[in-house]
N, C-alpha and C positions, 0 to 999 in steps of 0.2 A: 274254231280250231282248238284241238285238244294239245298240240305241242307247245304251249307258251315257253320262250327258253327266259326269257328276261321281259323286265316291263320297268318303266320312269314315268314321275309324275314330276309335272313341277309347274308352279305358279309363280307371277312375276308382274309388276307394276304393268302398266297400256304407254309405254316410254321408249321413246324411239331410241335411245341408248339400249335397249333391252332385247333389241330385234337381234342382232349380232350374237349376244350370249345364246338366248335359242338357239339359232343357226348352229352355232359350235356344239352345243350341249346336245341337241338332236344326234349331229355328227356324228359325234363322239360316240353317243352312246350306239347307232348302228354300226361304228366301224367292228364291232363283236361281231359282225358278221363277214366280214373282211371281204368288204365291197370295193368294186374299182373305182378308182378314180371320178369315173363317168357317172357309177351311179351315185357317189357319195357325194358331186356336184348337183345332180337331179334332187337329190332330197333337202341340201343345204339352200336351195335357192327355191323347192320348193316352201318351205319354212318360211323363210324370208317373204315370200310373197303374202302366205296368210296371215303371219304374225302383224304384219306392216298391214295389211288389210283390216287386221283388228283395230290398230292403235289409229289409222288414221279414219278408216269409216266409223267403226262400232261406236268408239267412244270420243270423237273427235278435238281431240285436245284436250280432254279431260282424263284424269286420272281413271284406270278400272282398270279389272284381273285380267289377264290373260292366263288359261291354262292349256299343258300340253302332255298329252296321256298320250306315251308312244309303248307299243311292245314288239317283241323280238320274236319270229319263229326260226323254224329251221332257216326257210329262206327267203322271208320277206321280213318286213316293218310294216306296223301300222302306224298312223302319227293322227290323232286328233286335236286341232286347234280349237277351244274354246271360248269364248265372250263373253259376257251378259250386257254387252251393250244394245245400241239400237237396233238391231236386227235387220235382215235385207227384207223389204216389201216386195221384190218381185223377183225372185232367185234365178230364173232362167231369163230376163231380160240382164241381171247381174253378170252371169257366165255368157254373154254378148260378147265375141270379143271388141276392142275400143270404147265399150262401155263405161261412162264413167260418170258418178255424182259431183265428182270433186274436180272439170275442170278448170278452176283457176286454181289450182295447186300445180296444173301440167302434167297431171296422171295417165296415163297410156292407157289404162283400162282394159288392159293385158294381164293381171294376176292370175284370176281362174284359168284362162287359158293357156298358161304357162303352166300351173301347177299341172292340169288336165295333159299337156302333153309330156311334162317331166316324172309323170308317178304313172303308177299303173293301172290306179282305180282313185276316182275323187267323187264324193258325195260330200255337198253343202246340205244343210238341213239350219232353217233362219227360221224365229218366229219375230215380228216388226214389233218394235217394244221390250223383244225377251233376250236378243243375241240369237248369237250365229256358232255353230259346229261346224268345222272344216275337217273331213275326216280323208285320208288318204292312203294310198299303199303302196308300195314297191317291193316287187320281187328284184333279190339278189341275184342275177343269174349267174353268177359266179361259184355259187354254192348248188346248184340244181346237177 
């Protein structure tokens, strides 16, 4: 897309205190697009899902980056979450919903498919070893 109106980067510890500031800072930064209500919930808890999917699978307890390269068009958001932690080994058994590595933590194993039905477009792209790209999108239709 040739319209870029705005674009944010930002990097942040793999710390469960840090999932919240994303959440906000994403927010924030698509309310320039002066989304409803309903969308700007769809994108703050889409966030949340992957950020929280980074700190607790990628890097599991351990310290590492989490980055989030979001841009602004006329009338969507992009948002890519990125890792360099463990990477998913089986990406479409991942996006299962109830799928989950982690249950004795009590994980629903519902993120992807939360994200998947709250944005408009979701591609994961994982290499196992290398980290995970959660890329996503929402149209504004408030602006269309």
């Amino acid at each position: 897309m040739d319209n870029l109106k705005n674009e944010m980067k930002l990097e942040f510890l793999s710390r469960s205190v840090n999932e919240a500031f994303a959440r906000v800072a994403v927010a924030s930064f698509a309310s320039q697009l002066d989304p409803t209500i309903e969308e700007l919930a769809d994108i703050k808890t889409s966030v949340s899902e992957a950020v929280t999917n980074s700190i607790i699978h990628a890097y599991d307890g351990k310290d590492g980056i989490i980055k989030i390269h979001s841009r602004l068009y006329d009338n969507e958001i992009e948002i890519e979450v990125i890792d360099t932690g463990m990477g998913i080994e089986n990406v479409e058994e991942a996006r299962t919903p109830l799928f989950t590595t982690k249950s004795n933590l009590e994980r629903s194993g519902m993120g992807f498919t939360i994200m998947e039905n709250f944005m408009d477009e979701l591609k994961v792209e994982s290499v196992s070893g290398l980290g995970t790209k959660v890329y996503m999108k929402k149209l504004i239709k408030s602006k269309e």
